[in-house]
C-alpha positions, 0 to 999 in steps of 0.5 A: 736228413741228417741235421745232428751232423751238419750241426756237429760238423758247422760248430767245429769249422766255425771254432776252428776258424782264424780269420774274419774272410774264413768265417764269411766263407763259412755263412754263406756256406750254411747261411747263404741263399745256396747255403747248407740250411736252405738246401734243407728247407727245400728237401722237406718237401719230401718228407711226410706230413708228421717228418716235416713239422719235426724236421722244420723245427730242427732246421729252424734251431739249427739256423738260430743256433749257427747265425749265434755261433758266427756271430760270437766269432765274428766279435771274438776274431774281431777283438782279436785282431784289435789286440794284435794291431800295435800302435806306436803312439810317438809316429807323427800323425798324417800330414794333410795338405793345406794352403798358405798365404799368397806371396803378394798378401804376405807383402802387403801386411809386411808393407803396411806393418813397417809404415805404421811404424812411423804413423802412416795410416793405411787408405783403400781408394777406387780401382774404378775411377774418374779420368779427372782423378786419374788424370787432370788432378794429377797435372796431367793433360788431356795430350799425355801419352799415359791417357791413350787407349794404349795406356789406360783402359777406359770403360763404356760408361756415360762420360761425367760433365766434371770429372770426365770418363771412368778408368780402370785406374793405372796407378794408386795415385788417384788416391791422392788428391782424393786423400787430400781432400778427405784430410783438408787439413794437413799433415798426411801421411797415407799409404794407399795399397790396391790394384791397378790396371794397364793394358800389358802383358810379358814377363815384367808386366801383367794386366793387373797388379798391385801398388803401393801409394805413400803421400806426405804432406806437412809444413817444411817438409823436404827431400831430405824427409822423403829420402829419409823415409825411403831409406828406413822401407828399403832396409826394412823391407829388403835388409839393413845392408840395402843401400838407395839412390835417387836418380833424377827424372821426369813425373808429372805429379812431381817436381823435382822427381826421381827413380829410386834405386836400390842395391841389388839384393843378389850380388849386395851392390857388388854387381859381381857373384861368384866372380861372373858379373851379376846377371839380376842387376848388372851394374849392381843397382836395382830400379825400385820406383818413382818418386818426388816432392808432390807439385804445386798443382796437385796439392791446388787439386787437393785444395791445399795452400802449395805456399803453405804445405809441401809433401812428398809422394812414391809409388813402388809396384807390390809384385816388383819388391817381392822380385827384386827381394826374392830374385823371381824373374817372371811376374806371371808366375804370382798368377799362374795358379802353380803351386810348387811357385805359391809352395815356396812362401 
């Protein structure tokens, strides 16, 4: 058993070796269950009894001294290839991902930002209401079509003996009354922003989706205030060159009532891009919502003196403001769940 050499030969391979994958290949060379070392362990049962007790202590040395050995390189080459790897500490870092805000979140902080500038407080009212709420305080009567299952989704709940059956409201005007009601004594100026319900679904309208409520109520107030208002949102919200119109038209809670239109933020109101008619508006007006001077009846409803106090309401769709400001086409797309869409804000 030539112990001396294997010593001899083991030390040299392992000063010579370079690399951390050649110096693994060497212990199990000679440290390994096959390896040089047990080999030796196993052929001592060979040897005579006195040849035994000398070479087990040999081997036994020999072990310790190599697991020394490989172990000091292992360090050594491992420092080595530290010292080799430069770092250039100007790179930028990895980017990770990460998420952003979603675009109807990013809208209603701008939106709730730009009314506290002219005193409107911000208001949260049921998604799950009563019909009365929804409805009858609204002046609108048990034969409007709004109020059909078409329309309105009703919940299987016992019907209350005063205010009726409960809804997944369709609008934030239910808010209304009931801020009336919590005021009692006016002025008003509330902006009510949440979700609302209707049984739709296509490119323009999905089940659920967000309004926002404006409601002023003073004395001597007039169209001109409403108009006013509207004006400062718009140019806010969309651009100082944004231009509105008032169109007249039908609501119940309102009397005179008007769709707003505001200018097409594509073609500037021009209705022309590029010298190709304008394919977003057409004619260069954008519908932005309804309004109107709140009706005698409603604020009865809110027990507020309509000889006495006058007041104005709108309610404009989040998820339609940011189309029109952003050119989206299709309102799904808010809740597709697509990042390269939610990516873009």
């Amino acid at each position: 058993m030539d112990i001396l050499r294997l010593q001899k030969e083991a030390q040299k391979k392992i000063e010579e070796c370079r690399s951390l994958s050649d110096l693994g290949q060497l212990h199990t060379v000679y440290l390994g269950k096959n390896g040089e070392i047990n080999t030796l362990l196993q052929n001592i049962k060979n040897l005579s009894l006195e040849e035994k007790k000398t070479a087990g202590k040999q081997i036994n040395e020999l072990k310790q001294s190599l697991t020394l050995l490989l172990s000091d390189k292992k360090i050594s080459l491992t420092e080595k290839q530290s010292n080799d790897t430069k770092i250039d500490v100007t790179l930028p870092g990895k980017q990770f991902p990460r998420g952003t805000v979603h675009p109807i979140t990013i809208a209603i902080s701008e939106i709730s930002a730009i009314f506290e500038k002219i005193g409107f407080i911000r208001m949260s009212y049921p998604e799950v209401d009563y019909e009365y709420f929804a409805f009858e305080a609204l002046n609108m009567p048990a034969t409007h079509a709004a109020r059909d299952d078409f329309e309105t989704t009703f919940l299987s709940t016992p019907e209350n003996k005063k205010f009726g059956r409960m809804v997944l409201t369709p609008h934030t005007s239910n808010g209304q009354v009931r801020e009336m009601l919590r005021v009692k004594n006016p002025p008003i100026r509330m902006i009510n922003i949440g979700k609302c319900y209707r049984p739709n679904w296509d490119p323009t309208h999905t089940p659920m989706f967000h309004q926002f409520e404006g409601l002023c109520v003073d004395k001597d107030i007039t169209i001109a205030h409403l108009k006013g208002t509207l004006d400062y949102f718009v140019k806010e919200y969309f651009g100082a060159d944004t231009k509105i119109r008032l169109r007249p038209h039908h609501f119940q809670f309102t009397e005179p009532s008007f769709e707003v239109d505001i200018t097409c933020t594509a073609c500037k109101g021009t209705a022309v891009v590029n010298g190709n008619k304008c394919k977003i508006c057409k004619s260069g007006w954008l519908e932005l919502g309804g309004t109107g001077m709140t009706h005698p009846n409603v604020l009865r409803a809110g027990k507020i003196d309509p000889n006495i106090y006058s007041g104005w309401a709108f309610g404009f769709g989040i998820e339609r403001v940011i189309m029109m400001k952003y050119g989206i086409d299709d309102i799904r797309n808010y809740y597709s769940g697509d990042l390269r869409f939610l990516q873009l804000f």
